[in-house]
ZAPARO-872662 format. One record per residue: residue number from 1; residue in one letter; z, x, y of N, C-alpha, C, O in turn. Coordinates in Angstrom, 2 decimals. Layout:
N
> NUM	a	Z	X	Y	Z	X	Y	Z	X	Y	Z	X	Y;
...
***
This chain:
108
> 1	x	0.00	0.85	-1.16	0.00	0.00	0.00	0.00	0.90	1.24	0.86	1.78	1.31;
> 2	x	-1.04	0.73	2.36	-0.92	1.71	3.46	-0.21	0.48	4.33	-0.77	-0.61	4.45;
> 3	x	0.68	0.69	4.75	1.14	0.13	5.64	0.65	0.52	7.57	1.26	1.39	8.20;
> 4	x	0.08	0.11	7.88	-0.58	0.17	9.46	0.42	-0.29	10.54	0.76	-1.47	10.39;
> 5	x	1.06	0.46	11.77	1.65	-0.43	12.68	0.82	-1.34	13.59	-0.27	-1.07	14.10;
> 6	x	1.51	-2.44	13.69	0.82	-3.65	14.87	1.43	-3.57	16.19	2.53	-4.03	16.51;
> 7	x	0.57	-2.90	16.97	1.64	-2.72	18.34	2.00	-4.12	18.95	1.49	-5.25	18.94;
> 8	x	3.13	-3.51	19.50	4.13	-4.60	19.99	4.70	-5.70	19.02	5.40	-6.63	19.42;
> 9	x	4.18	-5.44	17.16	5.14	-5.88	16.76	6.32	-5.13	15.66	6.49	-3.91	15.58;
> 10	x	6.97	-6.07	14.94	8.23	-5.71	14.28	7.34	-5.04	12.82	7.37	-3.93	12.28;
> 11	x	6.74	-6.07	12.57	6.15	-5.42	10.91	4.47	-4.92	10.59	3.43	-5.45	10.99;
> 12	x	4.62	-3.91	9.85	3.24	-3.35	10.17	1.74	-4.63	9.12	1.92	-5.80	8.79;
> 13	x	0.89	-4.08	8.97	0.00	-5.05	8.02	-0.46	-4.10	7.03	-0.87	-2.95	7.23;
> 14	x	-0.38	-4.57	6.20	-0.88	-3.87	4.91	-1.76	-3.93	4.42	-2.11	-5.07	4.11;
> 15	x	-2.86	-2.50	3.97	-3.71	-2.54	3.31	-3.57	-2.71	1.42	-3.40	-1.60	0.91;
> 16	x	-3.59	-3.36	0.83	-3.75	-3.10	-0.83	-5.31	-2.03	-1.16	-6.50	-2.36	-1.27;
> 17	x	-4.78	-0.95	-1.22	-6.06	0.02	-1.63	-5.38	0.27	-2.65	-4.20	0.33	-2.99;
> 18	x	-6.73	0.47	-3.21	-6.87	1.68	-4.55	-6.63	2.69	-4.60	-7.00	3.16	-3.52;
> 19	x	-5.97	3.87	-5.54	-6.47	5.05	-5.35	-6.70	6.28	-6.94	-6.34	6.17	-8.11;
> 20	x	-7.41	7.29	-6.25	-7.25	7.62	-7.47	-6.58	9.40	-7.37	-6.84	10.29	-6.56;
> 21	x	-5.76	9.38	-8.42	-5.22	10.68	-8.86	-5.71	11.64	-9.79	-6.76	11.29	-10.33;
> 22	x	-5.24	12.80	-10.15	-5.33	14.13	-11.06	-5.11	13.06	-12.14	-4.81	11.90	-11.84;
> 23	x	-5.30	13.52	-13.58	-4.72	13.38	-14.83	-3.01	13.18	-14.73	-2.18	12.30	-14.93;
> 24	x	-3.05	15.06	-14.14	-1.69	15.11	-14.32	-0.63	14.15	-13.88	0.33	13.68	-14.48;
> 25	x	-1.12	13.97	-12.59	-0.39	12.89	-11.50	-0.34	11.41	-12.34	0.62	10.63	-12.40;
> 26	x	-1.42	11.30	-12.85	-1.48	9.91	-13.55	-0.50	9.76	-14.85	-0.09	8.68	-15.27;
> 27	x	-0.26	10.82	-15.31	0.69	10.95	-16.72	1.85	10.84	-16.31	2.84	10.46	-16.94;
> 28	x	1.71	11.33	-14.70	3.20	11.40	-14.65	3.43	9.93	-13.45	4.07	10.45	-12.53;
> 29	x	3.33	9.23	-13.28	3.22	8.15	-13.00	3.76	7.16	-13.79	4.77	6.49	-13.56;
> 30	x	2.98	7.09	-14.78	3.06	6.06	-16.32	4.62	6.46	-16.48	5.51	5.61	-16.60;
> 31	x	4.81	7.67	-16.46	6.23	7.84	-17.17	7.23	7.17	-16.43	8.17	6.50	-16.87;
> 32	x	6.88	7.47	-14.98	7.64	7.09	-14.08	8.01	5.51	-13.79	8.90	5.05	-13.07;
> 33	x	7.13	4.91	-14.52	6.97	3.25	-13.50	7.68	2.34	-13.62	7.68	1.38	-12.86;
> 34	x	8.39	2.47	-14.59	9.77	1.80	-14.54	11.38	2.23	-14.30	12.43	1.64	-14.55;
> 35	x	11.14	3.26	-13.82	12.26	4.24	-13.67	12.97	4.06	-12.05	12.62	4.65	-11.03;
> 36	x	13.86	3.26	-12.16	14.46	2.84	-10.86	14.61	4.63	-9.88	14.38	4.44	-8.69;
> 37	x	14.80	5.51	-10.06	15.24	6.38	-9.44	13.43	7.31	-9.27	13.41	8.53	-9.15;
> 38	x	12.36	6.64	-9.30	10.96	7.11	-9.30	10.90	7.45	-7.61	10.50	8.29	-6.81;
> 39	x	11.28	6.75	-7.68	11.46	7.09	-5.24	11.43	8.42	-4.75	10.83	8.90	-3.79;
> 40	x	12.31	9.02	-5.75	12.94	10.68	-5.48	11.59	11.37	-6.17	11.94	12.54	-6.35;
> 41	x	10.66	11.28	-6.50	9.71	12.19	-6.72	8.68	12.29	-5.64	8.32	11.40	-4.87;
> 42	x	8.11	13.96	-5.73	7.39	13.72	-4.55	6.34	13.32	-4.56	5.80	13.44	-5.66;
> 43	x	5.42	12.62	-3.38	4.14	12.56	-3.01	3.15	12.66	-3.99	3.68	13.38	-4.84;
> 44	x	1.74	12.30	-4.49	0.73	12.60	-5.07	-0.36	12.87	-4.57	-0.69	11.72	-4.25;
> 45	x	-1.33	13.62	-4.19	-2.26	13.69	-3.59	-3.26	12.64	-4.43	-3.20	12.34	-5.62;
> 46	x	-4.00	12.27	-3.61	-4.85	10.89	-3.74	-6.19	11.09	-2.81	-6.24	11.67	-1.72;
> 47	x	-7.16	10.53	-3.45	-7.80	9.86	-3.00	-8.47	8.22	-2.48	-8.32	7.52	-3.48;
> 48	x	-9.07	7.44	-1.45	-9.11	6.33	-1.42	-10.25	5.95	-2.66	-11.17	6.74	-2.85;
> 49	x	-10.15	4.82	-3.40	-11.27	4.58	-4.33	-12.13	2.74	-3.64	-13.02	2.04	-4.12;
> 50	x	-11.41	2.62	-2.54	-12.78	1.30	-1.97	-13.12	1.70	-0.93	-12.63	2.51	-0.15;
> 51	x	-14.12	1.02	-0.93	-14.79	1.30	0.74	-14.20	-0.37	1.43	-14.34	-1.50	0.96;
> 52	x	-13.81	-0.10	2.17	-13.42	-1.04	3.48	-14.50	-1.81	4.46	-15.16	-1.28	5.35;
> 53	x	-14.51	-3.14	4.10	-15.71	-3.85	5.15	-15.85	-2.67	6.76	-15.03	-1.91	7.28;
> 54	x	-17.03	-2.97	7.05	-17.02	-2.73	8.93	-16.68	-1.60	8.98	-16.14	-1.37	10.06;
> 55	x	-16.75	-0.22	7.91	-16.46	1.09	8.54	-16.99	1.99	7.76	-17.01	1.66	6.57;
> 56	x	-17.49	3.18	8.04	-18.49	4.42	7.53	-17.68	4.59	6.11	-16.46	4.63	6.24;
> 57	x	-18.09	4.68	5.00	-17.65	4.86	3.99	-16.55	5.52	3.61	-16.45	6.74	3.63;
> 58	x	-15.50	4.56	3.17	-13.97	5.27	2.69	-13.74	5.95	1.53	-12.93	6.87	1.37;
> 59	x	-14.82	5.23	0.35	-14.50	6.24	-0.67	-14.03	7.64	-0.35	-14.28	8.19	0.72;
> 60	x	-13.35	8.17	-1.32	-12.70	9.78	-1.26	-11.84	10.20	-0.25	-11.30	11.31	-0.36;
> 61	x	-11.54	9.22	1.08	-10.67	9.86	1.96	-9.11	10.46	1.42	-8.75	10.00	0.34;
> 62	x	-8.66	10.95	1.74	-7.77	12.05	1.45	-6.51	10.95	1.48	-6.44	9.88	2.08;
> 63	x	-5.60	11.56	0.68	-4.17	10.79	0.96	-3.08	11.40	0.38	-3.05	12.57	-0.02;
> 64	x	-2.01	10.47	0.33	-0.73	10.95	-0.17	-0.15	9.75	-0.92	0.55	9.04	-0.19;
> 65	x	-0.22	9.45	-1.84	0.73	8.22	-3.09	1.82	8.61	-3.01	1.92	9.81	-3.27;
> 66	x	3.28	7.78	-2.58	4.61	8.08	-2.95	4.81	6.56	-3.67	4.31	5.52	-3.23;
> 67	x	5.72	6.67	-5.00	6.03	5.56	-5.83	7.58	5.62	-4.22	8.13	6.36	-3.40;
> 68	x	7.53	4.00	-4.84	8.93	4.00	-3.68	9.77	3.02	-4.56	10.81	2.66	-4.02;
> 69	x	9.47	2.41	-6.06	10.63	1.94	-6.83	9.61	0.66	-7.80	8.71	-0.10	-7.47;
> 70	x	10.19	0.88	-8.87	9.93	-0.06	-9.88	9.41	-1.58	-9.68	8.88	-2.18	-10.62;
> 71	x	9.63	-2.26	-8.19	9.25	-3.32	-8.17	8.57	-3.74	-6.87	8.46	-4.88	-6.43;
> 72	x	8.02	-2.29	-6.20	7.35	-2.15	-5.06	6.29	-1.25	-5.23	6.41	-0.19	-5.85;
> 73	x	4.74	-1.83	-4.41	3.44	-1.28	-4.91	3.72	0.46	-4.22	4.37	0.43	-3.18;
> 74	x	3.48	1.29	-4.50	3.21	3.04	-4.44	2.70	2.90	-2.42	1.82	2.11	-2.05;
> 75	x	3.19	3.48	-1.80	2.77	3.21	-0.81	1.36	4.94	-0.50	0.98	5.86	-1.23;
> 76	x	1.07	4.53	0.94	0.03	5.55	0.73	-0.34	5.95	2.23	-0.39	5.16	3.17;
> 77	x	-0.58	7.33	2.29	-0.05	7.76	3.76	-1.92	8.52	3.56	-2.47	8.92	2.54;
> 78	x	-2.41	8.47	4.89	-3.91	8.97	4.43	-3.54	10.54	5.53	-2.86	10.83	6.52;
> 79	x	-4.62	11.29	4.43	-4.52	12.57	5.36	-5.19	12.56	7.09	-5.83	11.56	7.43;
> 80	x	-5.04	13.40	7.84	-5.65	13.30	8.97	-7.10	13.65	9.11	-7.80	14.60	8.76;
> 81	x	-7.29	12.56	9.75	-9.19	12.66	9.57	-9.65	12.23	10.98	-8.88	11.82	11.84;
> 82	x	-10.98	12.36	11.12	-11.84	11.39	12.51	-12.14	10.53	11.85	-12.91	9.99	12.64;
> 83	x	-12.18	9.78	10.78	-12.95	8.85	10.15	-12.21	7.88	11.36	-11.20	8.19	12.00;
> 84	x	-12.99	6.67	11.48	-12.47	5.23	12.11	-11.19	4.53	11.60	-10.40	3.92	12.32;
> 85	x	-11.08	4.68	10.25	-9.62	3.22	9.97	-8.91	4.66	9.58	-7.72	4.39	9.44;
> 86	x	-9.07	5.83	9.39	-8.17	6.39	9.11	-7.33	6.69	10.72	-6.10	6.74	10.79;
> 87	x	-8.05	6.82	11.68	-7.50	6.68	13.34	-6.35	5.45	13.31	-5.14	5.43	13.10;
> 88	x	-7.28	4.51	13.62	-6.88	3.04	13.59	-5.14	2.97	12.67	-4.12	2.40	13.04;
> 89	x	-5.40	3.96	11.15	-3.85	3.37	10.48	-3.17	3.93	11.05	-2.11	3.46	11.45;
> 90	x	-3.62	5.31	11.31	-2.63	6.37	12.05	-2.13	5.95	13.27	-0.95	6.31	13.29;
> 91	x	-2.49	5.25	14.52	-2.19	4.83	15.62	-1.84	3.37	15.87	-1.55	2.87	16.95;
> 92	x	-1.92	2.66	14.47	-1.92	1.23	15.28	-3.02	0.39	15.47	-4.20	0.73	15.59;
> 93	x	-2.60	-0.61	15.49	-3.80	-2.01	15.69	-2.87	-3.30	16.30	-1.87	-3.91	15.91;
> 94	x	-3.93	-3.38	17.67	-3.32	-4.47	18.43	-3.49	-5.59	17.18	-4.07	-5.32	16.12;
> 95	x	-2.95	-6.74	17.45	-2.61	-7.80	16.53	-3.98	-8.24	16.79	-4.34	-8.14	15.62;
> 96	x	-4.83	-8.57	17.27	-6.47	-9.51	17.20	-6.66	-8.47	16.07	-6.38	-8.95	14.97;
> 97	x	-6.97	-7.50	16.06	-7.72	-6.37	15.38	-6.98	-6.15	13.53	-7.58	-5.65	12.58;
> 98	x	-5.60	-6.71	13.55	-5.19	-6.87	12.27	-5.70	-8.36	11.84	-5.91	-8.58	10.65;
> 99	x	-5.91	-9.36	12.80	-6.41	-10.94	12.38	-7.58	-10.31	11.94	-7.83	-10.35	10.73;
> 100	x	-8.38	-9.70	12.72	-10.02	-9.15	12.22	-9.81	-8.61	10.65	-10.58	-9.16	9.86;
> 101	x	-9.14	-7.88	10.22	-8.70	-7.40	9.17	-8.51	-8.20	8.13	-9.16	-7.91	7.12;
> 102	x	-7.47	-9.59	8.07	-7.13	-10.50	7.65	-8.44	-11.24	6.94	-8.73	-11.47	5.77;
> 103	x	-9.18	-11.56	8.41	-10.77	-12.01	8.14	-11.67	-11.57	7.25	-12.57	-12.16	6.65;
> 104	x	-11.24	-10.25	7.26	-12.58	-9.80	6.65	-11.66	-9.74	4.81	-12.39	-9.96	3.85;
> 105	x	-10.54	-9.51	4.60	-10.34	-9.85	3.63	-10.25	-11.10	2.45	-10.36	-11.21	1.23;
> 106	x	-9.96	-12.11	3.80	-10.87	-13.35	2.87	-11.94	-14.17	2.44	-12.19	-15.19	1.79;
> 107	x	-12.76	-12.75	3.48	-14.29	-13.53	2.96	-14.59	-12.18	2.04	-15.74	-11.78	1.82;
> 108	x	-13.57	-11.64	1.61	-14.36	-10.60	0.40	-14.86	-10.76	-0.71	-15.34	-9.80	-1.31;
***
C-alpha cells in the first residue's frame, strides 16, 4: 500500500500496487506472513509491477516493501525519481487530484 499525503488533510489516500521482489525476499516474506512481530524486519527492495492510468509507464519503478503486521497490506515507499506519480506520492495531492485518482480507479 503506498500511502500518498492529501494536503490539508488528516489521512493520506492509498494506492493498492503490486510489487515485485528477489526470490530471496519472497521466501522470506512467506515465512514471515503470519508472524505478528514481521514489522521489525527490514525493508525489501521492490519494484512497481502496474502501470497506473494517465502517467508515463510505472512498470519497474524502484521501491521499498516494509511488512507492517499480519493483518495489514506491506506498505511501500517508492525510490526517488522525476517520474510524475512518483513526484506527486512524494509531495502530496491536493484533494480534487486524489478524487481524479479515485475516478480513474473505478472505471478500471
Amino acid at each position: 500500500m503506498l500511502h500518498v499525503p492529501v494536503k490539508g488533510e488528516q489521512r493520506p489516500i492509498g494506492w493498492g500496487l503490486w510489487v515485485e521482489v528477489d526470490a530471496a525476499s519472497y521466501w522470506r516474506v512467506s515465512d514471515l506472513w503470519d508472524d505478528e512481530h514481521q514489522g521489525s524486519e527490514p525493508a525489501f527492495a521492490c519494484t512497481v509491477a502496474n502501470e497506473i492510468p494517465n502517467y508515463p509507464s510505472t512498470l519497474g519503478l524502484a521501491g521499498r516493501t516494509k511488512l507492517e503486521g499480519p493483518t495489514v497490506r506491506p506498505s511501500l515507499i517508492l525510490a526517488a525519481s522525476e517520474h510524475p506519480f512518483v513526484l506527486e506520492a512524494r509531495d502530496g495531492v491536493h484533494f480534487e487530484r486524489a478524487l481524479e485518482w479515485r475516478l480513474w480507479a473505478a472505471h478500471a
